[in-house]
Every structure is written in C-alpha cells, then in structure tokens.
FIKE-119952 format. One record per residue (C-alpha): residue number from 1; residue in three letters; chain; x negated, y, z. Coordinates in steps of 0.1 Angstrom, whole numbers. Layout:
FIKE-119952
DODREN_NUM_ALA_A_X_Y_Z
...
//
This chain:
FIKE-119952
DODREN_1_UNK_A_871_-819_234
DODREN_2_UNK_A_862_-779_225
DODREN_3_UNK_A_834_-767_242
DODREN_4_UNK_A_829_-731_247
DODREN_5_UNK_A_795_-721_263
DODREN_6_UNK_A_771_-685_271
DODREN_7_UNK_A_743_-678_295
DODREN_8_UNK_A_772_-678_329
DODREN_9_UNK_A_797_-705_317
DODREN_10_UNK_A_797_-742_302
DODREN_11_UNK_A_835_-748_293
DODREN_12_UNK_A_849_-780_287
DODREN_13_UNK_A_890_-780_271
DODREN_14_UNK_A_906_-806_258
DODREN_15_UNK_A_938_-801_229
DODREN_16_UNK_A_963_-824_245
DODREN_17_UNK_A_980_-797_273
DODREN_18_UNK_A_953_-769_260
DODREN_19_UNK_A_938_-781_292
DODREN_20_UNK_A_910_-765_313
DODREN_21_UNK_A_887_-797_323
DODREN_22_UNK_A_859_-785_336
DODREN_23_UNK_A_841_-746_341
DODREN_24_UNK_A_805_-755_349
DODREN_25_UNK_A_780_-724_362
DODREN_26_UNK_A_752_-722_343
DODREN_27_UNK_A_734_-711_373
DODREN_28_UNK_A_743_-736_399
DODREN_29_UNK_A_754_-767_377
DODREN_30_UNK_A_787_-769_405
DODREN_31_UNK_A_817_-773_386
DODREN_32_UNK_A_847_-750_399
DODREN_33_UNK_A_868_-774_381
DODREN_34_UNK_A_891_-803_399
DODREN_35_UNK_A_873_-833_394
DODREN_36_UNK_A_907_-854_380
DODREN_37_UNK_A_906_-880_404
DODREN_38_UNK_A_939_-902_397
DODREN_39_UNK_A_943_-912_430
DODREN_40_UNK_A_954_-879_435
DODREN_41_UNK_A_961_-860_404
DODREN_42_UNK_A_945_-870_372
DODREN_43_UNK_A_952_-837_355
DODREN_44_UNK_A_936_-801_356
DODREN_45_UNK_A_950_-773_342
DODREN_46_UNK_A_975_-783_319
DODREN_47_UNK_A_996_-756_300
DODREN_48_UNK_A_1037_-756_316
DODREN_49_UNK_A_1065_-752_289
DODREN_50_UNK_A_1089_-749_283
DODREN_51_UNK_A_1096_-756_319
DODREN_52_UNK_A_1082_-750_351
DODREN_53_UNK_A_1087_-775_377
DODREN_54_UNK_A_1120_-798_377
DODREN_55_UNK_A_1151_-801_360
DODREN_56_UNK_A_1180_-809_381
DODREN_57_UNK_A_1178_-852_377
DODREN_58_UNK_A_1155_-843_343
DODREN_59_UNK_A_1181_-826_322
DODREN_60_UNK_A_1192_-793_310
DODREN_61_UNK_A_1221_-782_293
DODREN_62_UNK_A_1219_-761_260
DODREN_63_UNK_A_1248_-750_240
DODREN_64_UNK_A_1270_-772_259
DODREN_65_UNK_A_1248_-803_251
DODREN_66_UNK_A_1223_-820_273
DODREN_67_UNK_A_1190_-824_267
DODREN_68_UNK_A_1165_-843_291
DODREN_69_UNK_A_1131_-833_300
DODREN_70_UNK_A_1101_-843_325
DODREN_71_UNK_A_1087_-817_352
DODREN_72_UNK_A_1068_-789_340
DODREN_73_UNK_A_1081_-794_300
DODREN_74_UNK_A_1064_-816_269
DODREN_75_UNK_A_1033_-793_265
DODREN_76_UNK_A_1011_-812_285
DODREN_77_UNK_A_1019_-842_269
DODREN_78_UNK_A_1011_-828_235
DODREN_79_UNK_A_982_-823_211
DODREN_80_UNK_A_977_-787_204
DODREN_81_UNK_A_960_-778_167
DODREN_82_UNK_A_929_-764_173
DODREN_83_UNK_A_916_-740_155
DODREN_84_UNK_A_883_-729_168
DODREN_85_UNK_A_874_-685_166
DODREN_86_UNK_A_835_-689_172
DODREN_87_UNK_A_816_-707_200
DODREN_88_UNK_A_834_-679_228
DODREN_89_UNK_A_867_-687_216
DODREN_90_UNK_A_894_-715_206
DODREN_91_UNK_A_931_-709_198
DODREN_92_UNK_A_956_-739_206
DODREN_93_UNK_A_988_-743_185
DODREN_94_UNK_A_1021_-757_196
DODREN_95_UNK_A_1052_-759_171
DODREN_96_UNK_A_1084_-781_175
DODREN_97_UNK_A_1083_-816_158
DODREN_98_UNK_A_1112_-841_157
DODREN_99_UNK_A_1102_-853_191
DODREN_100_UNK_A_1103_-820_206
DODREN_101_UNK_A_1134_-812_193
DODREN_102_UNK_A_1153_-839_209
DODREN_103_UNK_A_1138_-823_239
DODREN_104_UNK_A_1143_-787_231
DODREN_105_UNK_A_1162_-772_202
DODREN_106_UNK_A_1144_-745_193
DODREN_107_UNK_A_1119_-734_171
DODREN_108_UNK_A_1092_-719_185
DODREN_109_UNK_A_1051_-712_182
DODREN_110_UNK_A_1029_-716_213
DODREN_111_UNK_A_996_-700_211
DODREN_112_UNK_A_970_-708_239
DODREN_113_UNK_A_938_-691_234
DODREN_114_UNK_A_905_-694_252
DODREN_115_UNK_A_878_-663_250
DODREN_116_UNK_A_845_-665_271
DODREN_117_UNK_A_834_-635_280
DODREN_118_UNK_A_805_-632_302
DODREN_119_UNK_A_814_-646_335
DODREN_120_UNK_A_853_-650_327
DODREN_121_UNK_A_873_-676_306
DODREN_122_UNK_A_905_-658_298
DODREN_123_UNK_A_939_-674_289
DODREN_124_UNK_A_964_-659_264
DODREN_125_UNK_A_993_-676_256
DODREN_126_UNK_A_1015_-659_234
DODREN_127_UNK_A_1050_-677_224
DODREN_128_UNK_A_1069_-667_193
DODREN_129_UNK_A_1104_-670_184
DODREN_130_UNK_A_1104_-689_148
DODREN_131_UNK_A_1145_-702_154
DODREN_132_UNK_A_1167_-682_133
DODREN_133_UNK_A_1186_-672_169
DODREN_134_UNK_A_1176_-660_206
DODREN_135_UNK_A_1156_-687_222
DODREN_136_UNK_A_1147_-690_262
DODREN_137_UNK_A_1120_-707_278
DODREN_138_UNK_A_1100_-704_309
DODREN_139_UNK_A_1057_-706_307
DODREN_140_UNK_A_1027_-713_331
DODREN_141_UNK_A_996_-727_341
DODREN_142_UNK_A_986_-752_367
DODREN_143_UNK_A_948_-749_368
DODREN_144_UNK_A_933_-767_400
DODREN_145_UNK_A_900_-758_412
DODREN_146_UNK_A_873_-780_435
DODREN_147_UNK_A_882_-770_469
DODREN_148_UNK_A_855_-769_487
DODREN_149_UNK_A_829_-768_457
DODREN_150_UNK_A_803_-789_474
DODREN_151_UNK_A_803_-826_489
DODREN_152_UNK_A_789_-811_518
DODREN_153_UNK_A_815_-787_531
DODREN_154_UNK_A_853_-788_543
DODREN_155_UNK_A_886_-772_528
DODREN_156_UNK_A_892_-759_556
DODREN_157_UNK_A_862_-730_553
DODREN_158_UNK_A_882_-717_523
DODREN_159_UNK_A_904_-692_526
DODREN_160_UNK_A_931_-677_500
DODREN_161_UNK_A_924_-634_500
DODREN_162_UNK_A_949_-610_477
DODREN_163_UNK_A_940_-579_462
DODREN_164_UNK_A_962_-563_483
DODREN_165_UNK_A_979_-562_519
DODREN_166_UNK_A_1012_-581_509
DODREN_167_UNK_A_1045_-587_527
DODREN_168_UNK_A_1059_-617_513
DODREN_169_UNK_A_1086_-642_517
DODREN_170_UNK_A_1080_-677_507
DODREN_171_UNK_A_1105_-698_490
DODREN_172_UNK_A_1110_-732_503
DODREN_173_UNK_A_1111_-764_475
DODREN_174_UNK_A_1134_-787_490
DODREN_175_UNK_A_1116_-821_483
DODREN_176_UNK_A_1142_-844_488
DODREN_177_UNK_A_1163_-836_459
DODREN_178_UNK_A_1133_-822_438
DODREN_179_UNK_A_1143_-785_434
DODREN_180_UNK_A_1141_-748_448
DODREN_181_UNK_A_1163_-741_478
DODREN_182_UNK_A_1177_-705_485
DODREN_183_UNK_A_1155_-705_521
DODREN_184_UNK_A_1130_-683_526
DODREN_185_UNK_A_1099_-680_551
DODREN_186_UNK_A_1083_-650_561
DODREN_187_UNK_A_1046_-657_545
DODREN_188_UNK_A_1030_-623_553
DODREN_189_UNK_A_1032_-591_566
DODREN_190_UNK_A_1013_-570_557
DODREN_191_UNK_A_984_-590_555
DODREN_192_UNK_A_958_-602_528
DODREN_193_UNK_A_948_-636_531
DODREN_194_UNK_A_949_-673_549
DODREN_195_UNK_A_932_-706_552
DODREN_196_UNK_A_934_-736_536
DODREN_197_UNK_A_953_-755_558
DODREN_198_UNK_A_968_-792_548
DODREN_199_UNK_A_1000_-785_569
DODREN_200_UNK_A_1006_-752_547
DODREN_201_UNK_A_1013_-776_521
DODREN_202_UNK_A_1031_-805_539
DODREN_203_UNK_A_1063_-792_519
DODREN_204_UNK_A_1047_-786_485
DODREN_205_UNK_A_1036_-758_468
DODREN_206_UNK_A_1033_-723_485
DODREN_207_UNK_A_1056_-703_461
DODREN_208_UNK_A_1063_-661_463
DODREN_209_UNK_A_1073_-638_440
DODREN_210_UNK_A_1065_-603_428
DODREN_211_UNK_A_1029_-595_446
DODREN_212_UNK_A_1018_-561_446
DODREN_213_UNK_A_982_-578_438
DODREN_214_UNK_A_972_-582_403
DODREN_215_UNK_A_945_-609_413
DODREN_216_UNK_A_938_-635_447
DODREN_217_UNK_A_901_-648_455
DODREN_218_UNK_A_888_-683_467
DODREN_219_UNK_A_863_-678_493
DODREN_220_UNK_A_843_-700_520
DODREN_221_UNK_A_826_-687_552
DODREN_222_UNK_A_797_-708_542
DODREN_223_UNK_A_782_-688_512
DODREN_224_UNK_A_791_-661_485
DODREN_225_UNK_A_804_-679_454
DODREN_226_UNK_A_838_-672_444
DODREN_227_UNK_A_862_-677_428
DODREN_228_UNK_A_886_-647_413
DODREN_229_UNK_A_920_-652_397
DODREN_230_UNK_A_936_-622_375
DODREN_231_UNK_A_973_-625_362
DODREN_232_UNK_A_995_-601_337
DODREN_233_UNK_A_1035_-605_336
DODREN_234_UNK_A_1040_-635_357
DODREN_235_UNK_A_1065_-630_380
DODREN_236_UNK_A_1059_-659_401
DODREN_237_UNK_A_1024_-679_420
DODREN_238_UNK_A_1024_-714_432
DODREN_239_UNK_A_997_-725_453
DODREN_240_UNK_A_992_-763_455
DODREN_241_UNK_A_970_-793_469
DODREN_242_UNK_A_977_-828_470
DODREN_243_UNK_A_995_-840_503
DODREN_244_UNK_A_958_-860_514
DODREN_245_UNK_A_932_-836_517
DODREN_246_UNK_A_911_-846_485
DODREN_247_UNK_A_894_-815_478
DODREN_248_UNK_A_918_-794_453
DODREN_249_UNK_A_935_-762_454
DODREN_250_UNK_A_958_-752_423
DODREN_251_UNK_A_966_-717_417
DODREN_252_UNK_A_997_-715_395
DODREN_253_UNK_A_1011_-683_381
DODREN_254_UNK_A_1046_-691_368
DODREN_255_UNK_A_1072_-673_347
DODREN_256_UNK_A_1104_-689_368
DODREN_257_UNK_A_1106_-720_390
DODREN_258_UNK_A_1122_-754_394
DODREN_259_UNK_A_1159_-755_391
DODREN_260_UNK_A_1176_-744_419
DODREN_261_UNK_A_1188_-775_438
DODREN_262_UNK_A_1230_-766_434
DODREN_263_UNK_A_1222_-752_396
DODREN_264_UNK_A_1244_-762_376
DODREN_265_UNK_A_1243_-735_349
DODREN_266_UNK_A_1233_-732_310
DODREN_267_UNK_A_1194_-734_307
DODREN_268_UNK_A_1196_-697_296
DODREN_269_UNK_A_1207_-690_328
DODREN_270_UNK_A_1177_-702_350
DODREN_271_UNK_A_1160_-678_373
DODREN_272_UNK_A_1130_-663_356
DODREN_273_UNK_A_1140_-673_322
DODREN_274_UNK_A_1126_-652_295
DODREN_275_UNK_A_1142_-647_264
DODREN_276_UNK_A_1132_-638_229
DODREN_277_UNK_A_1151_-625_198
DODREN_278_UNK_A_1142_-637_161
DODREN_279_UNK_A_1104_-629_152
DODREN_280_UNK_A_1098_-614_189
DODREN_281_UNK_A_1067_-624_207
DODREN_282_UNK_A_1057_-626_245
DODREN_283_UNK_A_1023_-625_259
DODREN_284_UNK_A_1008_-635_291
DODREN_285_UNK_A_975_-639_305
DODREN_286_UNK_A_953_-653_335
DODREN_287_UNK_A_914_-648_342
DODREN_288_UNK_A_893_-672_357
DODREN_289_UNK_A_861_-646_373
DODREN_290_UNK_A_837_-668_384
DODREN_291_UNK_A_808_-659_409
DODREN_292_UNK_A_778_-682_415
//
C-alpha cells in the first residue's frame, strides 16, 4: 500500500488496479471511501482499461482475430510499478507483458498518478502509444464513495447536484444480455440534481453523455460535508450502487461504454474509442474535493 497524507487528507492506494482504498479527513476521521464490503462489492476505485464495461460474451475482435477479455479490461487485476514522487504524490505504471498481450495486442504505457494537494487527491492517467502502429483503447475510473458517510444516517438524504442546469437523456444497459441498448430516457430537463434513490438503479448504472457541467457534488440534508467530483475529457459518467442498499454510490467518468448489445464490429470501431498514433499521448483527469 502507498500512503499519501497532509494536514486535510490521509490517503490509502494500493498498486494492483492503482486503486483508491480509502480518503480519510483529517478533521473528522470519516472515511469518504467505500468500505469494500464483498457481500456487495469488494473493490473501490479500480482504474478501467482498456475497456469499459462488457464485451459482447467477453471477446473483442482485433485485426480479424479474437481476443477475449473480462468487464472493465485487465488493469484492475494488475500490479502497477510504483514509483513514488514525494509523500503528495505516487505515479502508477502499466506496460503490456505476455499475459496482456494475449489479451490485447498492443503496446502501450499506462500512467496513473496521484497528487495531494490540499483538500484534493487528483487523478492523471496518461496512456501512451509505445506499438510501432495506431492503437485504440477506451479508459476510466470506478471510484465508489460511503453513501451516507455515517452509521447513523440514510442514502436516501443524499442527493446527486451538477454544476450546471442539464438536459439529459439517459442510456439504458440492457442487463439481460450484458450490454448498452440504443434506448434512451429523458433524465433531466433542465434541472441540476436528484436523490439517491434505490429504484434509480434497479437497471444498473445511471449512464449520460456530454454534460455541460465540468463537476457533480454529493450532498446530505443532514449536514455540510461534501463531496465534489471534477472531470477533464471524459465523454461519458456512470453513476452506480449495488442493487441492496449497502451504503455506496460510485461515480464513474468513462471514455466509452459497454458494447452495444447488436455490436458486432472491429474493437476500433466501439463508441467512444479513442485512438492514438505512434509516440502520441492522451491525458485525462478527475478530482476528488473533499469538504469536512
């Protein structure tokens, strides 16, 4: 485990994923962290590539050969290097091995870095083309937070607010055959924010696409702490709990989606795919803002 610590913020990450496991105040000992329960999910915040959500029955074609692969990619399965900046920051380092390849065939270097900077861990991943042709992926995170933060209180007192007023359609995961249909559902119009409610999430994740707001608060009714979440060039956010009420909320930004649930196209040709020439580099980022 890497720990990163100042006078707001206790962090706790562990290598394998370049996982967020816990983000303890330093002024109210609560940590905003999910707890990892397995009943329900026994992960946190692990690092998604170079998938996001499902293959179509776990397999992708590439270059007219298929390749087979778990939901949301081999990253969190993997031990990053670590290479630790100071006692603010750590850098994570993925590169393809043999067991990767048979995976995914291409070269690549997957940078997750960590900086504490007063009341905010930031997240840069940065992913580098290493192959000596174009490769394609698709990148996220998945970190879940306690929801509500104290034994003592209910979900349902937390509430979801964007930066913005939004009008936005949802897109609907068709469970059943584990992918992305085409159906949409009006989410909001015009409006900012919206409860915790289990039944939101009776069909999975909450997923919408290009938001006007560059950041979306967890709130309660019962008291002022907060939690803010800041995103650059994701074009995607999942919201998540678990299916029995077991006090977490996941807020996902995504570049691309599950497979849709009749794609039966090259993995180039995913929606959302992002693709990078020889030596080229993307860069993306999320903020955890955390207000005791």
């Amino acid at each position: 485990m890497v720990l990163l610590k100042n006078d707001f913020l206790e962090i706790e990450l562990n290598p394998k994923g370049a996982e967020i496991i816990k983000i303890i105040g330093q002024k109210d000992g609560l940590n905003y962290m999910w707890k990892r329960d397995p009943e329900l999910w026994a992960s946190s915040a692990p690092i998604l590539f170079p998938i996001v959500g499902a293959l179509q029955n776990n397999e992708c074609r590439i270059e007219n050969k298929v390749y087979s692969m778990t939901q949301h990619g081999f990253s969190r399965h993997n031990v990053y290097e670590t290479h630790c900046i100071n006692e603010h920051c750590v850098e994570f380092e993925l590169t393809s091995n043999d067991e990767i390849f048979k995976q995914y065939p291409y070269l690549f270097d997957l940078k997750v870095i960590y900086t504490l900077n007063n009341n905010q861990l930031e997240c840069l991943c940065k992913v580098k083309n290493i192959d000596q042709k174009k490769i394609y992926f698709q990148i996220g995170g998945h970190p879940a937070f306690a929801c509500p933060l104290m034994e003592n209180e209910s979900s349902n007192d937390y509430y979801i607010e964007f930066e913005k007023n939004e009008s936005l359609e949802q897109k609907i995961i068709d469970v059943e055959h584990r992918g992305m249909s085409h159906d949409t559902t009006l989410l909001f119009d015009n409006e900012k924010r919206f409860f915790v409610r289990q039944a939101l999430f009776n069909n999975d994740a909450i997923v919408v696409k290009n938001m006007k707001s560059n950041y979306v608060t967890l709130k309660s009714l019962n008291h002022d702490k907060s939690l803010r979440f800041y995103m650059e060039n994701f074009n995607h956010l999942g919201l998540w709990t678990s299916k029995h009420v077991g006090g977490l909320l996941a807020i996902e930004p995504w570049v691309g989606h599950s497979d849709y649930v009749d794609f039966k196209g090259e993995f180039k040709d995913k929606e959302g795919i992002v693709s990078l020439d020889i030596n080229e580099e993307f860069i993306c980022k999320f903020i955890i803002e955390i207000n005791q």
